[in-house]
N, CA and C atoms as a LAMMPS dump frame, in Angstrom:
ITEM: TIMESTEP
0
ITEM: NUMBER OF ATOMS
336
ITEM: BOX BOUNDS ff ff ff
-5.0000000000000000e+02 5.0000000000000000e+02
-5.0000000000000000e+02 5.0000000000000000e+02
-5.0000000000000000e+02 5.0000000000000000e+02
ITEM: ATOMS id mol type element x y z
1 1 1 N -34.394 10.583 35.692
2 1 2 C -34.601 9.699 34.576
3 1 3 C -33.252 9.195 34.082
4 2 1 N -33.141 7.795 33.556
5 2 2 C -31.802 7.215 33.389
6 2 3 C -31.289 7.762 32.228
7 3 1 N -32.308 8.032 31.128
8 3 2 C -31.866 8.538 29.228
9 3 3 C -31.448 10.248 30.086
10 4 1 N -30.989 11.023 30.535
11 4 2 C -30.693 11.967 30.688
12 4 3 C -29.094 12.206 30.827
13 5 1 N -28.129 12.866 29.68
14 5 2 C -27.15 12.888 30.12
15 5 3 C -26.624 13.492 31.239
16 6 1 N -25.763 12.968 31.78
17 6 2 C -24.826 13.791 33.107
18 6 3 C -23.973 14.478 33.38
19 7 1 N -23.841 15.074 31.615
20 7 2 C -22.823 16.131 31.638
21 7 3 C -21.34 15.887 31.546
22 8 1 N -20.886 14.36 31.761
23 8 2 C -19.446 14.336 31.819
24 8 3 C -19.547 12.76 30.605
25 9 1 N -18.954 13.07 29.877
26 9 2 C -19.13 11.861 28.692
27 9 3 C -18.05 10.847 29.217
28 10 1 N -18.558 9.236 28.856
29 10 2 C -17.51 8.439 29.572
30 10 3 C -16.17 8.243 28.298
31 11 1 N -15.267 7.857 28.77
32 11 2 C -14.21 7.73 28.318
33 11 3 C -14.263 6.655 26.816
34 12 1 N -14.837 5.791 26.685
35 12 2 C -15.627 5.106 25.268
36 12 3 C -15.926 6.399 24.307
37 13 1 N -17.032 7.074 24.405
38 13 2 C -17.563 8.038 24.139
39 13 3 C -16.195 9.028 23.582
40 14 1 N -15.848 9.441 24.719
41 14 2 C -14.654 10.102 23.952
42 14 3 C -13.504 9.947 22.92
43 15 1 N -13.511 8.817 23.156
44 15 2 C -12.322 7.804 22.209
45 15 3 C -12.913 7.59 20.642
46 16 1 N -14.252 7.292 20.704
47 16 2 C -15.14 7.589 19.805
48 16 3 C -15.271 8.593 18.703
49 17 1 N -15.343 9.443 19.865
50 17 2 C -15.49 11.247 19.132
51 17 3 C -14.442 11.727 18.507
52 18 1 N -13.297 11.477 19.375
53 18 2 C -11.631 11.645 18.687
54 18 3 C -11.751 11.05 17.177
55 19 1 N -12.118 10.025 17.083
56 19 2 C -11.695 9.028 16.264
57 19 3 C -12.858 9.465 14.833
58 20 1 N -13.865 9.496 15.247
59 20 2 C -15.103 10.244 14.33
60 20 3 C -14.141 11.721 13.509
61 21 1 N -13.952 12.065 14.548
62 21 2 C -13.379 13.47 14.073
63 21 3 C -12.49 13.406 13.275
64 22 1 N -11.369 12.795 13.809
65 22 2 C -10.387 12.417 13.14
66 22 3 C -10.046 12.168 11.652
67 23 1 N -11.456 10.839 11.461
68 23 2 C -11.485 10.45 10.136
69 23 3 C -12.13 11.776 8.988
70 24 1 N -13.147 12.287 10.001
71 24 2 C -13.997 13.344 9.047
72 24 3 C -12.481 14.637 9.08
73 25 1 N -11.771 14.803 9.89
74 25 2 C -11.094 15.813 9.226
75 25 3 C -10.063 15.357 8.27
76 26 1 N -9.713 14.286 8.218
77 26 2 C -8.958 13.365 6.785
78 26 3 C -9.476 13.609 5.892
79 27 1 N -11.071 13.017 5.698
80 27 2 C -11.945 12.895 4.409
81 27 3 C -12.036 14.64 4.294
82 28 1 N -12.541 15.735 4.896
83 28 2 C -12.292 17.002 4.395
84 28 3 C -11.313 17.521 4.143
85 29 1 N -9.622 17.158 4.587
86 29 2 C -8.809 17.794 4.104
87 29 3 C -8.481 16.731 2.756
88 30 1 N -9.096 15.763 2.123
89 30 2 C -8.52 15.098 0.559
90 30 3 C -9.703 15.585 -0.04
91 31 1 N -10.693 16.335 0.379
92 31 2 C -11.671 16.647 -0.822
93 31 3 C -11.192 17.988 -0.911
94 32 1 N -10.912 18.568 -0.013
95 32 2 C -9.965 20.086 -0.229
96 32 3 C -8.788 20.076 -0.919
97 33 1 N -7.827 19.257 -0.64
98 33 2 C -6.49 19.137 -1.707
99 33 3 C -7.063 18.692 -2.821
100 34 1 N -7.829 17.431 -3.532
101 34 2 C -7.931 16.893 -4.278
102 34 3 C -7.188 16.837 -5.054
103 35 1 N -5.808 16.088 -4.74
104 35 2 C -4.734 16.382 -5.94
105 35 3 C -4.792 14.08 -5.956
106 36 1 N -5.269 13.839 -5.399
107 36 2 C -4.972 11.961 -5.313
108 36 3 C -6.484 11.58 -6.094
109 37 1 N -6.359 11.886 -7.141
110 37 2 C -7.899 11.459 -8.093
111 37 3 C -7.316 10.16 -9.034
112 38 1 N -8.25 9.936 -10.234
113 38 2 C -8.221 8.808 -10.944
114 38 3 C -6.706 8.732 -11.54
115 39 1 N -6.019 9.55 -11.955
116 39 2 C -4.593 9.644 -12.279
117 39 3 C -4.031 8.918 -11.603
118 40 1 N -3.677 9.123 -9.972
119 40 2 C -3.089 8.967 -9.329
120 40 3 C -3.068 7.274 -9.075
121 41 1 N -4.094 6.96 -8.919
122 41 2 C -4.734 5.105 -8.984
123 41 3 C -3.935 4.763 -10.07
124 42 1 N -4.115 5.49 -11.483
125 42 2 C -3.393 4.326 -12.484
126 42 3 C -2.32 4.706 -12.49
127 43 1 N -1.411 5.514 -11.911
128 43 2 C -0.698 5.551 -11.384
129 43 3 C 0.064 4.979 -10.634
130 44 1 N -0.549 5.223 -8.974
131 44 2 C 0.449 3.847 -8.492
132 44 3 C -0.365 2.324 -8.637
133 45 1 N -1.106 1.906 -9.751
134 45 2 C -1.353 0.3 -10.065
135 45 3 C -0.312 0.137 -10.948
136 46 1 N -0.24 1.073 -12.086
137 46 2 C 0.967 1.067 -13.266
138 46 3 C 2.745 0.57 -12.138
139 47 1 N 2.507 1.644 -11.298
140 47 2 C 4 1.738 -10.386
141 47 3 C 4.003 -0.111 -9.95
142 48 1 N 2.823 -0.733 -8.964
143 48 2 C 2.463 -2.049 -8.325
144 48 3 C 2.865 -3.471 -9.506
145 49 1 N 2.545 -2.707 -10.88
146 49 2 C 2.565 -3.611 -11.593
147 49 3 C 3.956 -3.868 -12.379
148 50 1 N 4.447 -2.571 -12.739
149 50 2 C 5.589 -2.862 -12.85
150 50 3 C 6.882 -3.405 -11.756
151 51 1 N 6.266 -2.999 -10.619
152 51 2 C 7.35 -3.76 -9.585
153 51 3 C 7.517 -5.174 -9.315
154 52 1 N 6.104 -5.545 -9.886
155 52 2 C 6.019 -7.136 -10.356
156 52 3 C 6.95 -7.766 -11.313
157 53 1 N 6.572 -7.081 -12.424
158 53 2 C 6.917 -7.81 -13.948
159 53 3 C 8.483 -7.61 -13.968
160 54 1 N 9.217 -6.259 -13.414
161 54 2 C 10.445 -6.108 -13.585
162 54 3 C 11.146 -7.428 -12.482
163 55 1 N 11.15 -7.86 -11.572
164 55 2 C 11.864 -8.69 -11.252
165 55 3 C 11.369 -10.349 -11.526
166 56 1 N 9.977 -10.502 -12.129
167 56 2 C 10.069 -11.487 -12.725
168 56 3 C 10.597 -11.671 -13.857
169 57 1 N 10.49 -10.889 -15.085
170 57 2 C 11.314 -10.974 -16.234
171 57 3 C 12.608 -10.893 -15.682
172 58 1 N 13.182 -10.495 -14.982
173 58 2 C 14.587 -10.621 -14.849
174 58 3 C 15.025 -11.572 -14.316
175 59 1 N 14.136 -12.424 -13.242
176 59 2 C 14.009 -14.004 -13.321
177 59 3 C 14.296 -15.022 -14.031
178 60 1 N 13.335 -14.648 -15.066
179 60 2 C 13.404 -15.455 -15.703
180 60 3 C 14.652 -15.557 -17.025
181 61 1 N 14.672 -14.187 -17.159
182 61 2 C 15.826 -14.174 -18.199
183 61 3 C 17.371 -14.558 -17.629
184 62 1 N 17.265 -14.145 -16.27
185 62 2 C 18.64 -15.046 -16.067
186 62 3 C 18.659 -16.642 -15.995
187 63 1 N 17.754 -16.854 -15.951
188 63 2 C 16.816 -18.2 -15.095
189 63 3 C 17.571 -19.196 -16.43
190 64 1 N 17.487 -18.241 -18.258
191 64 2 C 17.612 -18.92 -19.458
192 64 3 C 19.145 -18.96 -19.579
193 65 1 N 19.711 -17.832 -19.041
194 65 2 C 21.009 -17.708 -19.348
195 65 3 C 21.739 -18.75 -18.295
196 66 1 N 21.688 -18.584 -17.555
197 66 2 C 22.083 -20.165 -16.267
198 66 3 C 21.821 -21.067 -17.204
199 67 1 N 20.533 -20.976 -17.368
200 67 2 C 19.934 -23.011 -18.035
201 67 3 C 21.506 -23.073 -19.644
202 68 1 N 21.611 -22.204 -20.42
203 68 2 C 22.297 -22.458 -21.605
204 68 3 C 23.337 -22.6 -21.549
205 69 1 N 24.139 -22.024 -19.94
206 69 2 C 25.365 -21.752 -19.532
207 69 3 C 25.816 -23.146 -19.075
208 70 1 N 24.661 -23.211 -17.817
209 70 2 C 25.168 -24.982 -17.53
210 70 3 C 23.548 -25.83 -17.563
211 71 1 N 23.766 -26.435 -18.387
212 71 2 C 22.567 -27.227 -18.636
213 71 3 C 22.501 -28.462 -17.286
214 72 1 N 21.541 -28.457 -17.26
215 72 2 C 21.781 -29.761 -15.779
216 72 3 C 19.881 -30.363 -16.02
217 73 1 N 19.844 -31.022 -14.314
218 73 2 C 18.454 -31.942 -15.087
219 73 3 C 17.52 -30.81 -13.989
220 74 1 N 17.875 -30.03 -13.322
221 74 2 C 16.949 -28.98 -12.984
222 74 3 C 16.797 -27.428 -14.136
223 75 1 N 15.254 -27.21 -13.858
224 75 2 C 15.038 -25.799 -14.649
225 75 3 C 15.108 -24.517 -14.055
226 76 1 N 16.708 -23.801 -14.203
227 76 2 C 17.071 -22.373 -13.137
228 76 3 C 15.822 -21.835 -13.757
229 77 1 N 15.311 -21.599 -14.955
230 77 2 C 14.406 -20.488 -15.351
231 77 3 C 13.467 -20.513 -14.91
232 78 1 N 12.735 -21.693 -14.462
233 78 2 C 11.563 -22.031 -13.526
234 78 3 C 11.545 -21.229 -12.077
235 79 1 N 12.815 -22.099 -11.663
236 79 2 C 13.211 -21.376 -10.151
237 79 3 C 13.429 -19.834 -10.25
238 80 1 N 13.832 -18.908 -11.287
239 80 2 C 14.633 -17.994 -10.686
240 80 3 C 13.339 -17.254 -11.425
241 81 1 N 12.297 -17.737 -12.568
242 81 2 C 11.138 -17.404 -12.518
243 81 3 C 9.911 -16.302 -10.576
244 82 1 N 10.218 -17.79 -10.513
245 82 2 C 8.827 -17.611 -9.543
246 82 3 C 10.077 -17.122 -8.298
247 83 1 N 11.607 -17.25 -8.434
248 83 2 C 11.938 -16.121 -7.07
249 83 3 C 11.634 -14.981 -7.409
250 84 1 N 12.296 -14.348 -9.217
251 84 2 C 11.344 -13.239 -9.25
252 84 3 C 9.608 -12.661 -8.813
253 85 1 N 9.398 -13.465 -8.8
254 85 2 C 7.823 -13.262 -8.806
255 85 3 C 7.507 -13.045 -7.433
256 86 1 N 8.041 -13.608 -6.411
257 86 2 C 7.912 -13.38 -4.831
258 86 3 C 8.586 -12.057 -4.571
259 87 1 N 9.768 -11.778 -5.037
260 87 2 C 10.4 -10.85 -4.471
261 87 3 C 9.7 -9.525 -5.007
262 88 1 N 9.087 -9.605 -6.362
263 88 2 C 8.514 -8.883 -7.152
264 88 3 C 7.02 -8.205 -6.002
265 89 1 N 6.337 -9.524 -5.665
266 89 2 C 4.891 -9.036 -5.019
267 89 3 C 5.359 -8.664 -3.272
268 90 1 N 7.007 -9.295 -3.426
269 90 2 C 6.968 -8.37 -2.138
270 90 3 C 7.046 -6.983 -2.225
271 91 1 N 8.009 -6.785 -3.249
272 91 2 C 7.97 -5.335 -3.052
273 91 3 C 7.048 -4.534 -3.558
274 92 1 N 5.988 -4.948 -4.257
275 92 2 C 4.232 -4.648 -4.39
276 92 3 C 3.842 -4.428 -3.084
277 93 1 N 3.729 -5.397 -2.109
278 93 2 C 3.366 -5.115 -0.846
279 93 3 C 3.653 -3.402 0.108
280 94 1 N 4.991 -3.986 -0.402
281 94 2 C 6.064 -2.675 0.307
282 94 3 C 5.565 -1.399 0.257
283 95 1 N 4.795 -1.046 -1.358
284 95 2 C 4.866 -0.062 -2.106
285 95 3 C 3.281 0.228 -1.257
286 96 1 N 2.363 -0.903 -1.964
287 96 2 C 0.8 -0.403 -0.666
288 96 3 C 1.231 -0.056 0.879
289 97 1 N 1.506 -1.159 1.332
290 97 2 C 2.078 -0.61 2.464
291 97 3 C 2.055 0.842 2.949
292 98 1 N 3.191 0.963 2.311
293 98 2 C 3.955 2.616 2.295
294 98 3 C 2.848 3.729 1.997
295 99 1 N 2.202 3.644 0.967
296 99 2 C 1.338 4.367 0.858
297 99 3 C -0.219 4.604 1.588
298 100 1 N -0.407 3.538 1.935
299 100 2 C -1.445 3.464 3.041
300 100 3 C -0.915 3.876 4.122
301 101 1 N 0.39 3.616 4.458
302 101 2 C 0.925 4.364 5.992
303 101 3 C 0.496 6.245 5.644
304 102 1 N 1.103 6.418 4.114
305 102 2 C 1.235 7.575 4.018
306 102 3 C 0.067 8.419 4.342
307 103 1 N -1.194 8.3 3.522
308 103 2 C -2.266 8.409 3.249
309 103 3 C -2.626 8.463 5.097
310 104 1 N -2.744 7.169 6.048
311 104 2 C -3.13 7.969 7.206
312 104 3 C -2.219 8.111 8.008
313 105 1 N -0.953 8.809 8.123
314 105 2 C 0.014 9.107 9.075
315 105 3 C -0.255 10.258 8.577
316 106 1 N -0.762 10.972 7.345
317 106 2 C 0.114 12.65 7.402
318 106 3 C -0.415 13.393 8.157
319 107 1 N 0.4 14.331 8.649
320 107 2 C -0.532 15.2 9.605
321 107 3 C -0.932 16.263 9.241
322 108 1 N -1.928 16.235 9.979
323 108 2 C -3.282 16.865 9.873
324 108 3 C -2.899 18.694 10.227
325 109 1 N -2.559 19.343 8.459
326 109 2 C -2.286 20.956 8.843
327 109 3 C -3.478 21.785 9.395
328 110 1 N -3.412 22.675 10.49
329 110 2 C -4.6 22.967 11.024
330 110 3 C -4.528 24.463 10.341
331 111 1 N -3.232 25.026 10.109
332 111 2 C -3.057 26.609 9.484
333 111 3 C -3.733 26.429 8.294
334 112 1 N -4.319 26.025 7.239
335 112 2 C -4.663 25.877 5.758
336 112 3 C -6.025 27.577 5.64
């Protein structure tokens, strides 16, 4: 009969199973630590958000001190505004990034 396994699982299958496993021994070792709960979220959003605002305000406040220093017919505070603001959500990026690497790179202690 064809539905009958054959004893040797194909290589899909296995890659599968690794990977099943894998995730379920992640999700059981963070319900066992449980130290990354609701804290931790406003936490690093507080961390995401301030990595924003600190290099846009500093944007912009130099952005005023340029404009008063040398007045001209362009607005530095505009420009040095929104460079803050890029460099700001880059390093927002940086910060998820990093932590999503973290979250699934750590390895997996088998002694616990």
């Amino acid at each position: 009969m064809g539905d009958e396994p054959t004893g040797h699982p194909s290589s899909d299958e296995t890659a599968f199973a690794r990977e099943v496993g894998s995730k379920a021994a992640r999700k059981l070792k963070a319900q066992r630590d449980g130290k990354q709960g609701v804290w931790f979220g406003l936490g690093m959003s507080g961390l995401i958000g301030w990595s924003v605002a600190v290099p846009t305000v500093f944007g912009a406040m130099l952005g005023l001190w340029w404009d008063r220093r040398h007045p001209g017919a362009h607005s530095w505070t505009l420009a040095l505004l929104a460079a803050g603001l890029v460099i700001g959500c880059a390093n927002a990026w940086h910060w998820v990034v990093r932590e999503d690497q973290a979250m699934h790179d750590k390895p997996e202690d088998g002694d616990d």
